[in-house]
C-alpha positions as CSV (number, residue, x, y, z in Angstrom):
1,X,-8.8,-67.6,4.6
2,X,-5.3,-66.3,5.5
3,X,-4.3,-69.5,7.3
4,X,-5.7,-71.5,4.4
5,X,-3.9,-70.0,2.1
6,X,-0.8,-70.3,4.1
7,X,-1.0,-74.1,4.4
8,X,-2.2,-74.7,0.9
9,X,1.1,-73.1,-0.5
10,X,3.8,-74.6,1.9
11,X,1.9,-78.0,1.5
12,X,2.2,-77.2,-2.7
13,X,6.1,-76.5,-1.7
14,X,6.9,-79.6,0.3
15,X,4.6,-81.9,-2.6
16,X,6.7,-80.4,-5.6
17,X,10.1,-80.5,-3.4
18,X,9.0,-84.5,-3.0
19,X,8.9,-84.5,-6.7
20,X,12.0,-82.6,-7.9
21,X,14.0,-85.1,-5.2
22,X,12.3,-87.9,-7.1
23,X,13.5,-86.6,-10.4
24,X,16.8,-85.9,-8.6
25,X,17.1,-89.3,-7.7
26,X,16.1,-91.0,-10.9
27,X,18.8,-89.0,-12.5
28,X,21.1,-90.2,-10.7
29,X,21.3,-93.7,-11.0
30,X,20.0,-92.9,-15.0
31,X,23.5,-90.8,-14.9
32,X,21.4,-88.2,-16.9
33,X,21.3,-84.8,-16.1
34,X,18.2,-83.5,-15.1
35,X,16.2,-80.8,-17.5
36,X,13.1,-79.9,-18.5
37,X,10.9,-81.5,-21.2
38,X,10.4,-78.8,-24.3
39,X,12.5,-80.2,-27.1
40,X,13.6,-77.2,-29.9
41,X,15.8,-78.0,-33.0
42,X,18.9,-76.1,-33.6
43,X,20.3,-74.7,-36.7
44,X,21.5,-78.4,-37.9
45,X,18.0,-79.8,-37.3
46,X,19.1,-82.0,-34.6
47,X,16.6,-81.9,-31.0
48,X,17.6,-80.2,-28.0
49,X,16.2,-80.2,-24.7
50,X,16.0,-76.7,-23.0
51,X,14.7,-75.7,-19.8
52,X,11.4,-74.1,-19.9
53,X,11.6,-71.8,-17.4
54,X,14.5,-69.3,-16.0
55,X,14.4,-68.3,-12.2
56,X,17.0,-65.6,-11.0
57,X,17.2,-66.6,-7.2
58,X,18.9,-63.5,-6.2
59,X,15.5,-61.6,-7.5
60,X,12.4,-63.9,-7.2
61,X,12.8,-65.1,-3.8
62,X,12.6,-61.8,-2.2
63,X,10.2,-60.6,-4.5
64,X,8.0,-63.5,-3.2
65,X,9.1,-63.3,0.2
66,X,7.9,-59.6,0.6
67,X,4.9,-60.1,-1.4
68,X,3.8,-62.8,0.7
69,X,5.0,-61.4,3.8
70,X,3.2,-57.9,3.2
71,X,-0.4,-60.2,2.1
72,X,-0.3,-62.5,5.6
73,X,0.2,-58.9,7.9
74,X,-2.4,-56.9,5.8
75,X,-4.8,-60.0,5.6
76,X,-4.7,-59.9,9.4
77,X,-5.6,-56.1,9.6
78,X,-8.0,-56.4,6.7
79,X,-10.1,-58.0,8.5
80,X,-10.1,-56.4,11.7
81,X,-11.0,-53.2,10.4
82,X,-13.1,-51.2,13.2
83,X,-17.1,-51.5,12.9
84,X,-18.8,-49.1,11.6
85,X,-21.5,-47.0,13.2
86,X,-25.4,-48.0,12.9
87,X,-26.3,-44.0,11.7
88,X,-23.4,-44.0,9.3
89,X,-24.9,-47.2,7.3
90,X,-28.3,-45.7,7.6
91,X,-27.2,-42.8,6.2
92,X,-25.6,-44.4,2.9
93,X,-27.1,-43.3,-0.6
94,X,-27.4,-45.9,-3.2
95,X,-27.5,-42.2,-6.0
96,X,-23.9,-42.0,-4.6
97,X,-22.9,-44.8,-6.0
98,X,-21.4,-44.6,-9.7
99,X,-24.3,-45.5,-12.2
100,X,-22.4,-48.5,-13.7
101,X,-21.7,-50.3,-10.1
102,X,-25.4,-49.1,-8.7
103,X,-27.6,-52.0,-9.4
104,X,-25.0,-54.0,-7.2
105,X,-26.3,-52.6,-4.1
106,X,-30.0,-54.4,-4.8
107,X,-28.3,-57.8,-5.1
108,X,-28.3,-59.9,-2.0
109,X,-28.2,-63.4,-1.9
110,X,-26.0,-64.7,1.1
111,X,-26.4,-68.7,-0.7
112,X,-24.6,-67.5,-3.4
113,X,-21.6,-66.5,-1.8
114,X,-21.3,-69.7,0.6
115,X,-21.3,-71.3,-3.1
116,X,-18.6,-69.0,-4.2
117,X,-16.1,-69.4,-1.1
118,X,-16.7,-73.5,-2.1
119,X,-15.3,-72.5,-5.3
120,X,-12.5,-70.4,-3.8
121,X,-11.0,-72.4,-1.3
122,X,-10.9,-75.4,-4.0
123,X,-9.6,-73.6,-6.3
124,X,-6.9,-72.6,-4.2
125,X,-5.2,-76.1,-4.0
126,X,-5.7,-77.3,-8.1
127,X,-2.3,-76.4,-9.2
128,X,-1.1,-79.3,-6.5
129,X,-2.5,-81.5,-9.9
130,X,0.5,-80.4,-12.0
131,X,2.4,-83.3,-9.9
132,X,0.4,-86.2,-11.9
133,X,2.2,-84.5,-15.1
134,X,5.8,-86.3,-15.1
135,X,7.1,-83.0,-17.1
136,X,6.2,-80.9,-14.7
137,X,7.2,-82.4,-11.4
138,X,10.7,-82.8,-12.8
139,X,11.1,-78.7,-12.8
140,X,8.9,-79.0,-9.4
141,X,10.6,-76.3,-7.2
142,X,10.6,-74.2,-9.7
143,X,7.3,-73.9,-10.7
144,X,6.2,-74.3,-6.8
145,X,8.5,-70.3,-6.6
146,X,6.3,-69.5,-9.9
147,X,3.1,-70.1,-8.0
148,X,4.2,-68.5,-5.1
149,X,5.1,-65.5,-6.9
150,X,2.0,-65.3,-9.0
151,X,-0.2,-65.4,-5.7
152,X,2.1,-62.7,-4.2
153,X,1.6,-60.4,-6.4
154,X,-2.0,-61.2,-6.6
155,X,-1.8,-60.8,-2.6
156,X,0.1,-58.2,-2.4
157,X,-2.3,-56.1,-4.9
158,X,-5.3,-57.2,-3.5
159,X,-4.4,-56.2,0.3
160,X,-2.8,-53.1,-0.7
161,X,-6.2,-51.9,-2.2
162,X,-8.6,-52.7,0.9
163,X,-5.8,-51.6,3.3
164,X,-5.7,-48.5,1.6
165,X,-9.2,-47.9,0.4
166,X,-12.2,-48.5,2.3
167,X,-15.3,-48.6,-0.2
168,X,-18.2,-50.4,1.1
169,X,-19.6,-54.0,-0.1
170,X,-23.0,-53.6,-2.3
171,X,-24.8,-55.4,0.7
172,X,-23.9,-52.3,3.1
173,X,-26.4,-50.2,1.0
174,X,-29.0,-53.2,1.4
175,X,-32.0,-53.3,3.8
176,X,-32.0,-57.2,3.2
177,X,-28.9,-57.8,4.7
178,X,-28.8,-57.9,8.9
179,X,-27.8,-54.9,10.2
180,X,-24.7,-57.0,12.0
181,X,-23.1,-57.5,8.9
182,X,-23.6,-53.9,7.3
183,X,-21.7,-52.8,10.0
184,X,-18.9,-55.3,10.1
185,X,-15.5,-54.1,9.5
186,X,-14.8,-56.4,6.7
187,X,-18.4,-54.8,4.8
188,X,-15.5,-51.8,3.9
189,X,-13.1,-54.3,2.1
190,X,-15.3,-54.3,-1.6
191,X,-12.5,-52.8,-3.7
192,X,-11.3,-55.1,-5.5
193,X,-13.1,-58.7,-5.7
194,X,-9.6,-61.0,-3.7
195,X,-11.9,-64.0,-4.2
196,X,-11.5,-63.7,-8.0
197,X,-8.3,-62.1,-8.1
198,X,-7.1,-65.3,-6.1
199,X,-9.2,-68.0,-8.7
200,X,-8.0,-66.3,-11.6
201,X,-4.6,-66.6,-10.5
202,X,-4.6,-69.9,-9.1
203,X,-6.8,-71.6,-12.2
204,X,-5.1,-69.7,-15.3
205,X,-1.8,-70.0,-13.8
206,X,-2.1,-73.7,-14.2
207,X,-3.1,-73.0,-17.3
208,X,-0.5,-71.5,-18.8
209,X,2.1,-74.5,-16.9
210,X,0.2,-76.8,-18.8
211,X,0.4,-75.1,-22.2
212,X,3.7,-74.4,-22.1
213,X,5.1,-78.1,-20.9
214,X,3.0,-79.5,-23.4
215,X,3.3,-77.2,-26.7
216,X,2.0,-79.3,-29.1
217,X,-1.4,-80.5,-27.3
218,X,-4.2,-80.0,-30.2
219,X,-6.7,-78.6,-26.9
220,X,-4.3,-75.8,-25.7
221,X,-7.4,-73.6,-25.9
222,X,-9.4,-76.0,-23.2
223,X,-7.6,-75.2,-19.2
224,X,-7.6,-71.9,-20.9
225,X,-11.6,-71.9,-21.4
226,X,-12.1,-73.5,-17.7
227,X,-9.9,-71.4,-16.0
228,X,-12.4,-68.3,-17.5
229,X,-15.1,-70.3,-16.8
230,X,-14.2,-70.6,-13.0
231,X,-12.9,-66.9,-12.6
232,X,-16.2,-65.8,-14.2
233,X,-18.4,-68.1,-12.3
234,X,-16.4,-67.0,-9.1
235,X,-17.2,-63.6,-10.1
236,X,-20.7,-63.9,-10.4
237,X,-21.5,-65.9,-7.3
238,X,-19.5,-62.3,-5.1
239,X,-21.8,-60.2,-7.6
240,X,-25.1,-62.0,-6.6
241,X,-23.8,-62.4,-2.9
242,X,-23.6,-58.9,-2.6
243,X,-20.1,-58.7,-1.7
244,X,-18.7,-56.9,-4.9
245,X,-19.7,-54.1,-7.2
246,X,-18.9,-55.0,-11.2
247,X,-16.3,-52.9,-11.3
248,X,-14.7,-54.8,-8.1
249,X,-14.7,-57.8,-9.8
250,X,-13.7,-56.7,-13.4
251,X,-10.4,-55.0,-11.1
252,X,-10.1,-58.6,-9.8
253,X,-10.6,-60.5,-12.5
254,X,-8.0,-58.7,-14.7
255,X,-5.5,-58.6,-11.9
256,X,-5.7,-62.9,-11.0
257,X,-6.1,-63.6,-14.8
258,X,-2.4,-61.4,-15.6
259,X,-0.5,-62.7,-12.5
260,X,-1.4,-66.3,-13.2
261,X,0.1,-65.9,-16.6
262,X,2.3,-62.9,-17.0
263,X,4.3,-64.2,-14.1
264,X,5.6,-67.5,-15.2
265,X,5.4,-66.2,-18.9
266,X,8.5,-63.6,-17.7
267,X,10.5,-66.6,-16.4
268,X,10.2,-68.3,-19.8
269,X,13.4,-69.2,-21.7
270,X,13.8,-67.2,-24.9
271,X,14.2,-69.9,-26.5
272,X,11.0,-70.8,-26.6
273,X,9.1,-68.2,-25.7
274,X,5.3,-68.1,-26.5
275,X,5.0,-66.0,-29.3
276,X,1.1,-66.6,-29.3
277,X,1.4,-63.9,-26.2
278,X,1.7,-60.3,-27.3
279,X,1.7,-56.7,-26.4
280,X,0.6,-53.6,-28.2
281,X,1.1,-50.2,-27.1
282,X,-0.2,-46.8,-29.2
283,X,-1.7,-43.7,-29.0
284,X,-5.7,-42.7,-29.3
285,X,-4.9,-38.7,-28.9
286,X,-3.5,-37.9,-26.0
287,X,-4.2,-41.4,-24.5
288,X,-2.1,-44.5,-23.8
289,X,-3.4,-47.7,-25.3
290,X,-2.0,-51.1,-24.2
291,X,-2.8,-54.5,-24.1
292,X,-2.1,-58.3,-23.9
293,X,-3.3,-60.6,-27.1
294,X,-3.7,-63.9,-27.0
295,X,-3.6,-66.4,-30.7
296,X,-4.4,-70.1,-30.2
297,X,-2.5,-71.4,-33.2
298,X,-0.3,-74.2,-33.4
């Protein structure tokens, strides 16, 4: 999965670099500068063009590059964690489990979950689609670093959990899983659910690129509503393959679902920022409040 990943997102690099020199070159014999395709009005009602996204070099590319070089070590070590020992599995209690994760440990399905790493690894590579839209692939290195960044946070999140934390997978509880794989080192990596994490942020990251190129689309709500509908599917398919507990996957989801949008949201000009995105903060007592709303107006 590593070495997927890791090809996928130089291969999305070197397909959006071929279409910003494109853009680049078109420019030039257009003499036209090159900017991105969001027109706003000024004060004297006349339309500008503005650029939809602003990158700070200086602070996004190391930001990436330590997200993503922290994610390809701990993916390695991950995944070779040490085996554990046949009388330590046999001696796991299902009653230790917390009651609202519980039920996961009498889900096994191993068909589910080769369905679910069919929907991971092509979900991986969809944003490589934002090059058929001509407004995107003119900003096309940038919004190649956005990905990158979204999927290191995600990364670096994810791997930082099951580095740190070794909770077993529901199937490690489960007599109808092979006693092979109980014991496996990787049956210790269940907190949180990378699959989803990694779907969400691939699948609603394009979906916010797409909404915010194209602002006045009348079916904003729609990559929106498919990239849930993937996450979620995603989700369930590790539920019923035994590989998560809910909680895992509510973690993940809420993790991939924020970096794919939060991230290039940050970069977004002021301008014309999305006020349709919000955050509320308050008190209940004693206790913090927060979250992120979502309006799909026009």
């Amino acid at each position: 999965m590593r070495n997927l990943i890791t090809l996928m997102l130089l291969a999305f690099s070197q397909l959006f670099a071929y279409g910003q020199n494109e853009n680049d070159s078109t420019s030039r014999v257009d003499s036209l500068p090159t900017v991105d395709s969001v027109t706003i009005a000024t004060a004297d009602s006349s339309p500008v063009k503005v650029r939809t996204y602003n990158l700070k070099p200086a602070v996004d590319i190391p930001l990436t590059a330590i997200g993503t070089g922290w994610s390809l070590y701990a993916f390695t070590e991950i995944y070779n964690k040490d085996k554990t020992p046949e009388e330590v599995i046999l001696s796991l209690d299902k009653q230790d489990i917390p009651a609202f994760d519980r039920h996961g440990a009498d889900v096994y399905h191993p068909e589910a979950d080769e369905i679910g790493d069919l929907i991971f690894y092509s979900s991986m590579p969809l944003p490589l689609f934002l090059l058929f839209d001509k407004k995107v692939r003119r900003d096309g290195l940038k919004v190649a670093l956005l990905y990158l960044e979204s999927m290191s946070v995600t990364g670096l999140l994810y791997t930082s959990a099951v580095y740190f934390a070794d909770r077993y997978r529901p199937y490690a509880y489960n007599d109808k899983a092979p006693m092979s794989e109980r014991t496996r080192g990787g049956a210790k990596n269940s907190f949180f659910a990378g699959h989803v994490a990694l779907v969400g942020t691939s699948t609603f990251f394009m979906a916010k690129i797409l909404n915010d190129y194209h602002p006045d689309w009348k079916a904003r709500w729609l990559p929106f509503t498919l990239a849930g509908a993937i996450t979620a599917t995603t989700g369930y398919l590790r539920y019923r393959g035994g590989q998560h507990f809910l909680s895992d996957i509510l973690l993940g989801t809420a993790v991939g679902t924020l970096s794919g949008i939060l991230v290039p949201h940050a970069h977004k000009n002021k301008n014309i920022a999305d006020q349709r995105i919000s955050f509320t903060a308050s008190y209940m007592g004693d206790t913090p409040q927060f979250g992120i709303v979502y309006k799909f107006i026009k």
